[in-house]
C-alpha positions in Angstrom: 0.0 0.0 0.0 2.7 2.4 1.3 4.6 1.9 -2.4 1.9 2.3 -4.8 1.1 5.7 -2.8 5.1 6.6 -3.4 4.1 6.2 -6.7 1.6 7.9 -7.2 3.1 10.9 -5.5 6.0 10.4 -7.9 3.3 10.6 -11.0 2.1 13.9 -9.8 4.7 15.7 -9.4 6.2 15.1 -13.3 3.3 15.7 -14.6 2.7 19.7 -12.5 6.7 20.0 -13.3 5.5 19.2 -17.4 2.7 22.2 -16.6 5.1 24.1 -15.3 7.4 23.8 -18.3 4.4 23.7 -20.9 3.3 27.4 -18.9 6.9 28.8 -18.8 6.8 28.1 -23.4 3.4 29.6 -23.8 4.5 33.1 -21.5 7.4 32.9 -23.7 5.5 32.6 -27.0 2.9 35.3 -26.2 5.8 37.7 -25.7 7.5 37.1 -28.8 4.3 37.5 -30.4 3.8 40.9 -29.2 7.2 42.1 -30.7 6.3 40.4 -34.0 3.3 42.1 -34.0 4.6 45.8 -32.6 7.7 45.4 -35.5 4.8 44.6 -38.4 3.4 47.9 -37.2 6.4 49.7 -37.1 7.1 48.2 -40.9 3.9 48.9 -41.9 3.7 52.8 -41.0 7.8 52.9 -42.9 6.4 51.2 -46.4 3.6 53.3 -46.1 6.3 56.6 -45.5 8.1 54.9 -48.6 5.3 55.2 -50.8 4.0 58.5 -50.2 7.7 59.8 -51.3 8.2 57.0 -54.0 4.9 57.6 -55.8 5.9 61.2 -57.3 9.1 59.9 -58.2 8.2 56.9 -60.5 5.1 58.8 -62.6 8.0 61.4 -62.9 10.3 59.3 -64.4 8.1 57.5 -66.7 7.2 61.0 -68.1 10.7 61.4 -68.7 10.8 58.2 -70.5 8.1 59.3 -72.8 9.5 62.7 -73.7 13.2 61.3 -74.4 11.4 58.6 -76.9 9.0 61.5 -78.5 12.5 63.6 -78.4 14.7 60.4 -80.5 11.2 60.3 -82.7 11.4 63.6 -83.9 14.9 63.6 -84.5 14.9 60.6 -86.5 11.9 62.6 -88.7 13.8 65.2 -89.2 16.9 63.3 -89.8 14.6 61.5 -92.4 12.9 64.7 -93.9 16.6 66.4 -94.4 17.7 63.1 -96.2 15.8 63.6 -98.9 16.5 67.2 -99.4 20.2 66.0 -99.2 19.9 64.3 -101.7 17.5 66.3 -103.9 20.0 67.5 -106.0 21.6 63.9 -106.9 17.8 62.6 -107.8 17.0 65.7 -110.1 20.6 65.3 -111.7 19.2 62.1 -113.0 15.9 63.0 -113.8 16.9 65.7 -115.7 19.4 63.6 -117.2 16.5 61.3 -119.0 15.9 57.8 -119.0 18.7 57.2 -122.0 21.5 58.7 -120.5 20.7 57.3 -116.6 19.4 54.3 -117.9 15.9 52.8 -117.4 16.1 51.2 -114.1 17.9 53.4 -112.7 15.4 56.2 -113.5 12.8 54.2 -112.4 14.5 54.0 -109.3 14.9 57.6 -108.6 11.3 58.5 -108.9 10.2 55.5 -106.7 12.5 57.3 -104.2 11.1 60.8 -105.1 7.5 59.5 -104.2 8.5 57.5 -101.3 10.4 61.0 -99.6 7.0 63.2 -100.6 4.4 60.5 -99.3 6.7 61.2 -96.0 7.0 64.6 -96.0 3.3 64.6 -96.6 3.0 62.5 -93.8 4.5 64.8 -91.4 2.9 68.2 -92.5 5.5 70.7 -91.6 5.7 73.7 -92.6 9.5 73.7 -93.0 9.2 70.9 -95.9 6.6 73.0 -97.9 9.2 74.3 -100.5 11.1 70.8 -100.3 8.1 69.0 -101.4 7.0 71.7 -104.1 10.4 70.5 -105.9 9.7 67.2 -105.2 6.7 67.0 -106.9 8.0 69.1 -109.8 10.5 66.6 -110.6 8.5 63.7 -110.3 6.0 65.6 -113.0 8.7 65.9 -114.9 9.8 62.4 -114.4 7.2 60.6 -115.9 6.7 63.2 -118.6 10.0 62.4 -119.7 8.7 58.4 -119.2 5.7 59.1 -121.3 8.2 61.0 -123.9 10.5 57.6 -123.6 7.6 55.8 -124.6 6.3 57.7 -127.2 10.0 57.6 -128.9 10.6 54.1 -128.4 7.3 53.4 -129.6 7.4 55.2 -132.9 11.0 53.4 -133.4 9.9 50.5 -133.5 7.0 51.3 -135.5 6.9 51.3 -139.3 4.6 54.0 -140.9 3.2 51.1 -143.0 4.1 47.4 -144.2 2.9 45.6 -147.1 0.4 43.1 -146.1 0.2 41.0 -148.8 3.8 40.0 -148.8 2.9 38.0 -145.1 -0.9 37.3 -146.8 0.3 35.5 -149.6 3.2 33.6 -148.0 1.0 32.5 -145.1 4.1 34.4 -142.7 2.9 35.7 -139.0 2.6 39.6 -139.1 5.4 41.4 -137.2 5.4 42.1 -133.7 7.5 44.4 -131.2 11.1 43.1 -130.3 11.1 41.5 -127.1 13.3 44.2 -125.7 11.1 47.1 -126.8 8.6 44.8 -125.3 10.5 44.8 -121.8 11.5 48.4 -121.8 7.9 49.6 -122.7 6.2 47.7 -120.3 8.2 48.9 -117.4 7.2 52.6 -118.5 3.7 51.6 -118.9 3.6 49.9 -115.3 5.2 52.5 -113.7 3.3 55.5 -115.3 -0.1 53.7 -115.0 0.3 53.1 -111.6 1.0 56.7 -110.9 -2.3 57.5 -113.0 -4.1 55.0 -110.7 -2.8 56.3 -107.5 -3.8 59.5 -108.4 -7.2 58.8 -108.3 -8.4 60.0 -111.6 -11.6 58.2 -112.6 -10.6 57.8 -116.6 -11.1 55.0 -118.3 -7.8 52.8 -119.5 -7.7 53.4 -122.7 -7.7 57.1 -121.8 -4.1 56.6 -119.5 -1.3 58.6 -120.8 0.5 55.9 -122.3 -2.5 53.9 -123.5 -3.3 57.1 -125.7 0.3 57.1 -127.0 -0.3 53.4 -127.8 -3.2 53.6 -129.7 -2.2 56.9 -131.9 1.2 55.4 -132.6 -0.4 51.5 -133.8 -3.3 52.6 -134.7 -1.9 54.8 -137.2 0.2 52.2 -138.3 -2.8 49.7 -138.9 -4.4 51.8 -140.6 -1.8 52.6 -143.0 -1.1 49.2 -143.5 -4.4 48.6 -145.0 -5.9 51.5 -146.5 -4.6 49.9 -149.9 -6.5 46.7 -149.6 -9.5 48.8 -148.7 -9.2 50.6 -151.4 -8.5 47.4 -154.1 -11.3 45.9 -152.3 -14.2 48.6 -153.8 -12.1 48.7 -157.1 -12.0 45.2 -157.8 -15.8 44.7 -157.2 -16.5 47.2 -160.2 -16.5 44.5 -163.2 -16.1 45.9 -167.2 -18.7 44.4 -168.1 -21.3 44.9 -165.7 -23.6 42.4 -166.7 -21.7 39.6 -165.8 -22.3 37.6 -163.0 -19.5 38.0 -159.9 -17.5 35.2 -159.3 -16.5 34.4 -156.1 -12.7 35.5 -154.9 -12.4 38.1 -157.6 -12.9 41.0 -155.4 -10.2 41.9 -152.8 -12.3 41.8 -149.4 -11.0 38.4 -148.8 -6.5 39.5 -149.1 -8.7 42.3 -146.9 -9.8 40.5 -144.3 -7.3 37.9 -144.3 -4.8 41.1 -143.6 -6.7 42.4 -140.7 -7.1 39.6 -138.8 -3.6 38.6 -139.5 -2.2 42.8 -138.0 -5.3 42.7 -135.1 -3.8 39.7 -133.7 -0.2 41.0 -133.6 -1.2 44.0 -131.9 -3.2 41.8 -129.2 0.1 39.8 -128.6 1.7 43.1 -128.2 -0.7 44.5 -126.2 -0.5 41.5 -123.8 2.9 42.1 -123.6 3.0 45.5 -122.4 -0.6 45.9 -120.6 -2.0 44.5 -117.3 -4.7 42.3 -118.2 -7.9 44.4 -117.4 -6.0 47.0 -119.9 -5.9 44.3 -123.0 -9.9 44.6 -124.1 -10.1 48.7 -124.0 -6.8 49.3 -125.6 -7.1 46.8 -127.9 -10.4 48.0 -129.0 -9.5 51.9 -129.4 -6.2 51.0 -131.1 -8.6 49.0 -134.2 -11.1 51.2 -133.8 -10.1 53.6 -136.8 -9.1 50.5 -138.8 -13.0 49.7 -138.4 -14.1 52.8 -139.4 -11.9 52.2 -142.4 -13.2 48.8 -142.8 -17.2 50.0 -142.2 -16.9 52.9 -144.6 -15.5 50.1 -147.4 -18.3 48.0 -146.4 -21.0 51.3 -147.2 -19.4 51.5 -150.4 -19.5 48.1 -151.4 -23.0 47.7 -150.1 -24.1 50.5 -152.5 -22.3 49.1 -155.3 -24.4 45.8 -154.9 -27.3 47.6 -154.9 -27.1 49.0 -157.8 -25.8 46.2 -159.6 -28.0 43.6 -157.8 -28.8 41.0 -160.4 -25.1 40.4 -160.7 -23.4 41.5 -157.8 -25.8 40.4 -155.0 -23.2 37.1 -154.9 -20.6 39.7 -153.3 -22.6 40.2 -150.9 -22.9 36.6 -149.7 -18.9 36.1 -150.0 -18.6 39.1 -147.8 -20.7 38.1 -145.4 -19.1 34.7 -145.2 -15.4 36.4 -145.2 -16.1 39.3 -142.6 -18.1 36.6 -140.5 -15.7 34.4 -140.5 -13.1 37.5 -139.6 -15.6 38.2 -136.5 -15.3 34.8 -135.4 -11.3 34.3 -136.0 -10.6 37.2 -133.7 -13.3 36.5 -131.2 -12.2 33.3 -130.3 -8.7 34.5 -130.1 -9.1 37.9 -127.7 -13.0 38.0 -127.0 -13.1 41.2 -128.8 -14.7 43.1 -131.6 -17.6 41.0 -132.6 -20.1 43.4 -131.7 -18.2 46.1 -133.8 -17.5 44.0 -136.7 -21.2 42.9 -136.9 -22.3 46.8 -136.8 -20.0 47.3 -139.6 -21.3 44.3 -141.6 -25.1 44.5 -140.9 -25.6 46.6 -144.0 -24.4 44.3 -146.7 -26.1 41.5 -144.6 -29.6 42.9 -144.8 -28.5 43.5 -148.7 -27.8 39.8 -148.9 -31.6 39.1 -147.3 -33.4 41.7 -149.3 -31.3 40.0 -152.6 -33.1 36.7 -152.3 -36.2 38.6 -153.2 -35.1 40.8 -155.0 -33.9 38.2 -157.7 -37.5 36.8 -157.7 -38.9 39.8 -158.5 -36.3 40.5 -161.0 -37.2 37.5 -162.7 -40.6 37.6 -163.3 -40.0 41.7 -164.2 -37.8 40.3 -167.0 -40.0 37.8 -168.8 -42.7 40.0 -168.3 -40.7 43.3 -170.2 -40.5 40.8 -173.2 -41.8 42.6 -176.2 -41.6 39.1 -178.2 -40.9 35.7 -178.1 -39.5 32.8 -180.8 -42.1 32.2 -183.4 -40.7 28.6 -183.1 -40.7 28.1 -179.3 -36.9 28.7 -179.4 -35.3 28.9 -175.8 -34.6 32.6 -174.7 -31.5 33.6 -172.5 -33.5 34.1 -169.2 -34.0 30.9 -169.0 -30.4 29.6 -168.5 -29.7 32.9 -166.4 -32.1 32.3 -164.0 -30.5 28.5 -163.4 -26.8 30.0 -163.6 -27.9 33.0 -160.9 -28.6 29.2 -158.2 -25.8 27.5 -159.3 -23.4 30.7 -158.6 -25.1 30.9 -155.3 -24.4 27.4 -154.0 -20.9 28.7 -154.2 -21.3 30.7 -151.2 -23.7 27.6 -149.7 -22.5 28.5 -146.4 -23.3 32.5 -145.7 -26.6 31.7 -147.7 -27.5 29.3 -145.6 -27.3 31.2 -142.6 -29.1 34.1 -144.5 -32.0 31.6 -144.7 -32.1 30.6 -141.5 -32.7 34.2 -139.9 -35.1 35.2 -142.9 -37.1 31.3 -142.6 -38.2 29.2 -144.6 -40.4 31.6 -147.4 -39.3 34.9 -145.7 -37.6 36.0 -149.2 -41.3 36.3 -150.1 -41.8 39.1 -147.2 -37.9 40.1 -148.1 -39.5 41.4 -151.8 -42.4 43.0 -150.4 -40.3 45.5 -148.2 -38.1 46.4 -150.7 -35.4 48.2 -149.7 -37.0 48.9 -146.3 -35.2 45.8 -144.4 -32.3 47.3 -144.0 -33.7 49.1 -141.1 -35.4 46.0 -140.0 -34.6 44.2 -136.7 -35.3 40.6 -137.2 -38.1 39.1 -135.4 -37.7 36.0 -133.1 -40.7 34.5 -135.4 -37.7 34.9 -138.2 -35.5 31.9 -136.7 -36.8 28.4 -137.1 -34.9 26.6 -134.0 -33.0 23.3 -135.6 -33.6 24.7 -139.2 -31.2 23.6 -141.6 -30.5 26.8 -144.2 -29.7 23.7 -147.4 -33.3 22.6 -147.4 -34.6 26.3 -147.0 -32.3 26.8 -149.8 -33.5 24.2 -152.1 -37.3 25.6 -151.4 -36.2 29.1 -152.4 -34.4 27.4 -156.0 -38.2 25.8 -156.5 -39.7 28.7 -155.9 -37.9 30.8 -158.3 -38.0 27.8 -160.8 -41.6 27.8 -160.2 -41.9 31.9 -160.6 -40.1 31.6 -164.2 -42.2 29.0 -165.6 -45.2 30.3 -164.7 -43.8 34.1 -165.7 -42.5 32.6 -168.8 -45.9 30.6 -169.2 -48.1 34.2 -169.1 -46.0 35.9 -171.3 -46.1 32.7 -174.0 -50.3 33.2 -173.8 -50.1 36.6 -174.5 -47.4 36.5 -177.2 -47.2 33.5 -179.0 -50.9 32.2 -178.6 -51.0 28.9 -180.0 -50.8 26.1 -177.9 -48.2 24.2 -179.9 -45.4 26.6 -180.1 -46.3 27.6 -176.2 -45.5 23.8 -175.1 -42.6 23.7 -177.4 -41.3 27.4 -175.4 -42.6 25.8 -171.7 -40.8 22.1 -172.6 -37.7 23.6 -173.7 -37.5 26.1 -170.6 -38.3 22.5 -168.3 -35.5 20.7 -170.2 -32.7 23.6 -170.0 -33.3 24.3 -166.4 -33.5 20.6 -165.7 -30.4 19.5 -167.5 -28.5 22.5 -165.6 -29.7 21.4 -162.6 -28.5 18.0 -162.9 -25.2 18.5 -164.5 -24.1 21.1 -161.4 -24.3 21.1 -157.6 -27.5 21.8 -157.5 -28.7 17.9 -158.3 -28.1 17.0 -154.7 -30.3 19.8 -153.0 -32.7 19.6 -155.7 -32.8 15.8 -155.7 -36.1 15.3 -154.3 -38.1 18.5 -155.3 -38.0 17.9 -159.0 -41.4 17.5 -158.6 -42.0 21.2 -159.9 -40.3 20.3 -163.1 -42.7 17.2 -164.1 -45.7 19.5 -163.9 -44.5 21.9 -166.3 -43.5 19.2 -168.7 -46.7 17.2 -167.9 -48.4 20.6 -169.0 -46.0 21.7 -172.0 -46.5 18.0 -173.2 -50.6 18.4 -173.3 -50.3 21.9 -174.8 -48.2 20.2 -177.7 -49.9 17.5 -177.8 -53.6 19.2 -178.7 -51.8 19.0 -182.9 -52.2 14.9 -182.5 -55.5 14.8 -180.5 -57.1 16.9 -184.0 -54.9 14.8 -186.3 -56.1 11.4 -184.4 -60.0 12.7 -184.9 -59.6 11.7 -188.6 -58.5 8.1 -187.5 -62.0 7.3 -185.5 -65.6 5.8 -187.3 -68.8 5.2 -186.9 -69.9 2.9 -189.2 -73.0 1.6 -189.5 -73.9 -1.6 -191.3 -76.4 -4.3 -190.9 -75.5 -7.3 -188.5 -74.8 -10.1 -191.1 -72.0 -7.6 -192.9 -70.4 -5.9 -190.0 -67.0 -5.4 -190.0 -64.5 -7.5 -188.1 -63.0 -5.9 -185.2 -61.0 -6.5 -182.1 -57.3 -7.0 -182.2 -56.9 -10.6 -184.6 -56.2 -9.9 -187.8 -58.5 -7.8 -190.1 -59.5 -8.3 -193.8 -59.4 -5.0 -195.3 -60.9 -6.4 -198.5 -63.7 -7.4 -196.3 -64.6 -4.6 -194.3 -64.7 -2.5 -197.4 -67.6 -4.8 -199.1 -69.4 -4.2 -196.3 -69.1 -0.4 -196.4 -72.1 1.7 -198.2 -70.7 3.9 -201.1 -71.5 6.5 -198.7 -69.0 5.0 -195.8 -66.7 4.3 -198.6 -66.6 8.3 -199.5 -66.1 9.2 -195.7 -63.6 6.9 -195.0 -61.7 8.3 -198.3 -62.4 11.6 -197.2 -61.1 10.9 -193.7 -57.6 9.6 -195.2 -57.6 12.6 -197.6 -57.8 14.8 -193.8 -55.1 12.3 -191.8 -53.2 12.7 -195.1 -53.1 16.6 -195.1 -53.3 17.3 -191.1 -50.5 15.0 -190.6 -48.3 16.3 -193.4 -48.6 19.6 -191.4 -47.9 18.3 -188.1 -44.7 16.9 -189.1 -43.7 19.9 -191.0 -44.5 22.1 -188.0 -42.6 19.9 -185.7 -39.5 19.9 -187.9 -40.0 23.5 -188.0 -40.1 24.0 -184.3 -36.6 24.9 -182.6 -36.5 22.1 -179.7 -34.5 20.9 -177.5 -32.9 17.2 -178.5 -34.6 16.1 -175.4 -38.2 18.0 -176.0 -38.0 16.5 -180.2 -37.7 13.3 -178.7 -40.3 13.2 -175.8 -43.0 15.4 -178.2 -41.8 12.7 -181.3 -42.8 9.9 -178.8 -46.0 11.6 -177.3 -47.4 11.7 -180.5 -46.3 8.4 -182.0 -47.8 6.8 -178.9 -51.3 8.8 -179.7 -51.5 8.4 -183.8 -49.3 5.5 -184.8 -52.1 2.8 -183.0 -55.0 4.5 -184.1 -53.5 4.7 -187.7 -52.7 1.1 -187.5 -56.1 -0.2 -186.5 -57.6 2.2 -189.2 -55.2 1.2 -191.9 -56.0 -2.3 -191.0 -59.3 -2.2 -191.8 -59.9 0.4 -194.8 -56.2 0.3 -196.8 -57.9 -1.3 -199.4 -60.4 1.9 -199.9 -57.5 2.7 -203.2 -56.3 -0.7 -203.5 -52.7 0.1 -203.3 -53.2 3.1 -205.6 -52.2 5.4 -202.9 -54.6 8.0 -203.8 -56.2 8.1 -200.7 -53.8 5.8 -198.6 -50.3 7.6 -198.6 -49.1 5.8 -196.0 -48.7 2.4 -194.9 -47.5 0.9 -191.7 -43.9 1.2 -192.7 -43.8 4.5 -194.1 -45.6 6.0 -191.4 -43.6 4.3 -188.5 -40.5 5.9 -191.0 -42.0 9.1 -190.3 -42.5 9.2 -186.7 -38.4 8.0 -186.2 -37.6 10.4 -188.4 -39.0 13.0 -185.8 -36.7 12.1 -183.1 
């Protein structure tokens, strides 16, 4: 008992000495925290000293900053503004020098530095640089005055006045273009001096730049030159001695014409290329061939009115210039996208000429045949009738621009074309004018029928009126059907015409029954009426006769008519064949009339020689002709 209390008094008194230690700390650490806490405030109450005398000093100094920048600023602008005005007098010493003596680049170089030092001086706005940048500017002006000068002399040096076109036409050569070092040299002047007329601000078209002005009076000059000849030879050669022959295509000069311009127009686009940006090409290009055009539409006026004067014969000129200057349109088109619409303006004259011709000719045709004042006695062909086929076989020779022409007039509009008579020219076509997916050959080979069709039946009125008879107006209608026929067929016309010969055979088919109206009166005088009793009537049918026969059976009266009919055969014939000997016909019309009427006379004669030859009993008083003989007579009419 007495030792566990020992120890428990033991126990105690560690832990009140651990208290006491524990106590003895925590005094110890409250007074340390205290200073801590007394030396923050003292720190707090210096920084806050600090930055009320700090605070002024730093916004001070960074104002100091700023000014010494603005300060090294200004100096360096005025270090820059002086340069240039040091070195003013070295710049204008070039420019006045010229872009020869300097050389190119080197000029070019000078005035890039010019405007670079007055954009600056601009820039700034002092006062100080007024004067400075009033020289400035006068020496750039002067700069690329003396580049637009440059231009203009190294332009016209390396321009001809004129060439002759037809040495490059007719040996199929490339026209000339600028060297490739003009080429270089001029389009740096053009870059640089366009792109001060850009910067500028002036609100002129391209073509109306400086240089683009010098351009197109220097070439344009030149083109025109170069083909004021052909222009000329063009209208000349059109003007035929005799003027009543038909043109032939290729003997006037529009085609070496055209064949020129395209060949100089497309030079001038390489070269244009070559020295222009590319949304210059189409303006220049167009205002340096504009005077060319002029050139080209004023020969074009003049040819047109030649044509219609002369349009019976010359109307074919204007279908070969339609197909050349079209063709020209479309050659430069697809190669720079230009000119159609001016070409076409140009051309629209002759090209309504061409449309009204079709008509025209039509008209002309049936005006002719009805001016005749007489015709062949014996049905002799006259010249209009060959004319009328030569004038369609000389215009499938320009196939092509025709057929277009009949496509915008459609199919019949030649007939409208006549009516307005010179008034089409001021026309504007109506969409009811083009046939979509009409094909101009078959329109073509209607219009041929037509005017086939308007001569016959011209020819055919004018036949009534003159020459009367029916005989010699079949022989005049079958000879006109055969000529036109056999013209047809031995040219290019066969294949249009291949299927619409239809209009021939009714001519012929009538021609033949106006001819033919001889051997219907001639075959009256081979028909009888006989009348007899039953037991003695005649044999007949187609088994042999007895002539011997039948005439026993015949009254005296029946014998008299039946001698009296071969007395009428016998004299009507006689003049028939005379008459058709005595006709002028065509081998062709002899030998389809000579068959017409040996079909119609020979059987009747037969049958009526079969049965009453023995009327004279060989005498050949009343019988003149036998089977023979008269079969003789009929070949003899072929």
């Amino acid at each position: 008992m007495a030792v566990g209390s020992v120890q428990l008094r033991h126990a105690d008194e560690e832990a009140r000495a651990e208290v006491d230690v524990l106590n003895s700390r925590l005094e110890k650490t409250t007074q340390l925290t205290k200073k801590i806490q007394a030396c923050l405030g003292r720190l707090e109450a210096s920084g806050k000293s600090v930055r009320e005398v700090a605070g002024p000093l730093n916004g001070e100094t960074k104002r100091l900053q700023i000014l010494g920048r603005n300060i090294d600023a200004v100096l360096s602008s005025i270090e820059r503004l002086r340069q240039p005005a040091d070195s003013k007098n070295d710049e204008e010493q070039i420019i006045r020098g010229g872009p020869d003596k300097a050389g190119l680049s080197n000029y070019l170089g000078s005035i890039k530095r010019l405007n670079k030092a007055l954009s600056e001086m601009q820039a700034s706005n002092l006062r100080s640089t007024q004067a400075t940048m009033a020289d400035l500017q006068r020496l750039i002006k002067s700069g690329n005055t003396q580049l637009e000068s440059a231009f203009d002399k190294l332009l016209r040096s390396e321009t001809p006045r004129s060439i002759e076109p037809l040495h490059f036409v007719t040996k199929e050569k490339p026209f000339p273009v600028l060297s490739n070092d003009k080429i270089t040299r001029l389009g740096l002047i053009n870059s640089h001096v366009a792109g001060v007329h850009r910067q500028s601000g002036a609100g002129s078209a391209p073509q109306d730049f400086p240089i683009a002005k010098i351009y197109q009076e220097v070439r344009s000059q030149y083109l025109s030159a170069t083909l004021v000849n052909l222009a000329a030879a063009s209208t000349n050669t059109a003007k035929k001695k005799d003027t009543n022959a038909i043109y032939r295509a290729g003997t006037s000069g529009i085609g070496m014409y055209a064949k020129a311009m395209e060949g100089l127009f497309l030079a001038e686009y390489d070269n244009i290329c070559n020295i222009f940006t590319r949304d210059d090409w189409a303006p220049v290009f167009q205002a340096t061939c504009q005077p060319a055009l002029l050139e080209l539409g004023r020969t074009l006026r003049e040819l047109n009115n030649h044509i219609k004067s002369h349009m019976s014969t010359d109307c074919y000129l204007a279908y070969e210039i339609v197909e050349i200057v079209s063709g020209l349109s479309n050659n430069l088109e697809r190669r720079t996208g230009e000119l159609k619409a001016s070409i076409a303006a140009s051309l629209k004259p002759v090209r309504e000429t061409a449309k009204a011709s079709l008509g025209e000719l039509l008209e002309d045709t049936k005006r002719r045949v009805g001016a005749l004042q007489t015709l062949p006695a014996d049905g002799a062909p006259i010249p209009i009738m060959s004319e009328t086929v030569q004038r369609l076989q000389s215009m499938v020779d320009f196939l092509g621009p025709i057929s277009s022409i009949m496509i915008s007039l459609g199919d019949g509009g030649w007939k409208n074309a006549s009516a307005m008579k010179g008034g089409v020219a001021d026309g504007i076509p109506s969409l009811a004018s083009f046939q979509i997916g009409a094909d101009g050959k078959e329109i073509f080979a209607h219009y041929c029928t037509d005017t086939i069709d308007a001569l016959m039946m011209a020819l055919d009125a004018r036949a009534r009126v003159l020459l009367q008879k029916k005989a010699v107006i079949g022989v005049f209608l079958a000879n006109g059907v055969t000529i036109v026929e056999r013209m047809i067929r031995s040219s290019d016309l066969a294949p249009l015409l291949e299927t619409r010969m239809q209009v021939l055979d009714q001519w012929r088919k009538k021609a033949t029954s106006f001819y033919t109206e001889t051997a219907k009166d001639v075959s009256v005088h081979l028909f009888d009426v006989i009348h007899t009793s039953r037991g003695a009537r005649p044999t007949s049918g187609t088994g042999a006769v007895d002539s011997a026969s039948v005439m026993k059976g015949l009254t005296s009266k029946d014998k008299d008519n039946i001698k009296n009919k071969f007395l009428a055969f016998n004299q009507s014939f006689d003049e028939m064949v005379s008459r058709h000997k005595q006709f002028s016909m065509e081998r062709e019309v002899r030998q389809m009339f000579a068959k017409d009427m040996q079909n119609m006379i020979e059987p009747l004669y037969y049958r009526f020689w079969d049965r009453y030859h023995e009327i004279d009993k060989g005498k050949g008083k009343y019988v003149k002709y036998d089977k023979s003989s008269i079969a003789a007579v009929f070949l003899s009419l072929f």
